[in-house]
N, C-alpha and C positions, 0 to 999 in steps of 0.2 A: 539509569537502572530501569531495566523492566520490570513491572511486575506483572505476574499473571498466577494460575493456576484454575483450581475445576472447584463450580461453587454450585450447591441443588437450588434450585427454582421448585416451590411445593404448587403441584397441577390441580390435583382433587383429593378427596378423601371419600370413600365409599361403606357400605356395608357388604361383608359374603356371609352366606347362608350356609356357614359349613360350621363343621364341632373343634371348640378349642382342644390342641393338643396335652393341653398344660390343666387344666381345670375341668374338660368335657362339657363344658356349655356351649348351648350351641346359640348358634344365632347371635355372638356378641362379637364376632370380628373384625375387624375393620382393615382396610386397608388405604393406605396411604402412597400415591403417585408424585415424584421427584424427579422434576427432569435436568438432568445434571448436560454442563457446560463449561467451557473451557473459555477464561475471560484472561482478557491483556487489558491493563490500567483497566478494571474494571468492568469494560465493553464486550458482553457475549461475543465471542469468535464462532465457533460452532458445539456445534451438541456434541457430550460424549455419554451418549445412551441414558437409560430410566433407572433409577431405582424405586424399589417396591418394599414398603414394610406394613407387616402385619401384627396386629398388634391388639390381644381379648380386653374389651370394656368392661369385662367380670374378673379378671384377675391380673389384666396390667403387663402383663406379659408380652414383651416384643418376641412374639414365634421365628418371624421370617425376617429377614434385614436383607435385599438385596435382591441376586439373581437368583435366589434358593424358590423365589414364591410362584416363576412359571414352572418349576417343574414338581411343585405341592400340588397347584391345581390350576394344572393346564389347561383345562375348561375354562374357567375364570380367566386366565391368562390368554387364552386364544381368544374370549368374546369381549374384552378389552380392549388388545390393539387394535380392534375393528374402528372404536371410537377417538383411540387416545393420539393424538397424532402431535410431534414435534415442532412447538410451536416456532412459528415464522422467525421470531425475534431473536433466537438463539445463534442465526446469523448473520448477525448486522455487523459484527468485526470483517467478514469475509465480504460483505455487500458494498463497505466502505472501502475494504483495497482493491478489490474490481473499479469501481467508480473513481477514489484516486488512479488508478494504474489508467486508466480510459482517459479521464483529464489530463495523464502526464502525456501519454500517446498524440492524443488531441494538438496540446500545447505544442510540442517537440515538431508536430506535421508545419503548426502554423506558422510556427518561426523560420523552419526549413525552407516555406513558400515564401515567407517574406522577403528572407536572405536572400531567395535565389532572383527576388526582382531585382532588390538592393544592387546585388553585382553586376549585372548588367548595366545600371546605370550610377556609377561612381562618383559620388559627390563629394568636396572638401569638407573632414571632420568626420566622415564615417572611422568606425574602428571596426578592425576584423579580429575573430578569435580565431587563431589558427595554429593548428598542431605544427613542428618541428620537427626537421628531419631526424631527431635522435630520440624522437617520442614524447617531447615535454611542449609547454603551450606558452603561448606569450601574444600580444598585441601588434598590432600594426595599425597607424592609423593615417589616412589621407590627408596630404596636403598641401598640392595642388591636383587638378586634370587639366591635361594638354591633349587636345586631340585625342589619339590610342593610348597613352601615356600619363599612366598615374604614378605620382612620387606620393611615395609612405614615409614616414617616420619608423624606425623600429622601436621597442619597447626594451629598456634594460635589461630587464625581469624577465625570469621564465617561472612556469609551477609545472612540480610534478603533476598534476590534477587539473582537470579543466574546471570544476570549482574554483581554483585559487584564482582566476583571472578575471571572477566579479570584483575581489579587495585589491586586485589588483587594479582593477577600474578608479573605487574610488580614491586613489591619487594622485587624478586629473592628469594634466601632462608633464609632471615632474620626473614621470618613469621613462619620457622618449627621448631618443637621439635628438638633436637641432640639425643635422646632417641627412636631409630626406635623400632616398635612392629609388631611383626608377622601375617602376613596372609596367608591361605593356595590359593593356585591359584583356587581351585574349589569356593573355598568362594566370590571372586573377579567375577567371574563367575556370580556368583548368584546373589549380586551386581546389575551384569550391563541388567543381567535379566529383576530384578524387578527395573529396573530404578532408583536405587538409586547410582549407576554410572552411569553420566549421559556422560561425554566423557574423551577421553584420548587425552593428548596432550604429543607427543613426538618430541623431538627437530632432526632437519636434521643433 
């Protein structure tokens, strides 16, 4: 379950030098700065604009609630935003999924390079993740190399999802054939080319 929704952050409170609508005293109005934001589990995502209320310290009176106040007194309102600026903080939900999304980019490069040493050099007990001709994934794993000639094991199991093939990891080699079949190393190659090997996991 998500939650989110738009919650006010209170900026400043100020005095204007203008006459209450409601009592006509002048010089008692205040105004108050709210910079409202759009949070998920709580975490600012980004701003969604200011609100402005005004409000006579002589008769209690909230005048203005909102966007009504730049165009009461757009002087006041114009010599304002010169100062009032959108603080930083409001988007740190959006700073966080740049920064995730860049560490997944990162990640997804390093393993890619890894893999692509892995295949070339083919050693007994690597596992490959690798897509199927009819769109679904399953395992393969090494178990011998002869010269150009690697024999795999196949894997019982397929998953709709390339997700399902970490749980499908951990139940070790109860999910492989005992009947390895031959691959030449150019083939595996080719594979992981056309991305139908999609990575190699080898154990330290």
């Amino acid at each position: 379950m998500i939650i989110f929704g738009i919650k006010d952050s209170h900026l400043t409170t100020q005095s204007i030098s203008k006459q209450c609508e409601s009592c006509k005293v002048s010089n008692n109005l205040q105004l108050s700065i709210f910079q409202r934001y759009v949070h998920v589990f709580w975490i600012p995502f980004f701003p969604a604009g200011k609100k402005y209320v005004t409000q006579c310290n002589h008769c209690k009176n909230i005048l203005l609630n909102g966007n009504e106040f730049q165009y009461a007194f757009p002087s006041v309102y114009k010599e304002i935003k010169q100062y009032i600026r959108t603080p930083i903080w409001t988007y740190i939900g959006v700073v966080l999924v740049v920064v995730l999304l860049i560490n997944s980019v990162i990640g997804e490069f390093k393993k890619s390079e890894n893999s692509k040493v892995l295949v070339q050099s083919p050693t007994k007990g690597d596992v490959y993740k690798f897509k199927t001709e009819d769109g679904q994934y399953s395992l393969l794993k090494v178990a011998e190399v002869k010269g150009d000639t690697i024999y795999v094991f196949s894997n019982n199991y397929v998953a709709t999802q390339i997700s399902g093939l970490d749980k499908l990891l951990t139940h070790g080699d109860s999910t492989y054939r005992t009947d390895p079949y031959p691959l030449l190393k150019s083939d595996i190659s080719k594979m992981f080319e056309k991305r139908d090997i999609l990575e190699v996991i080898r154990e330290q």
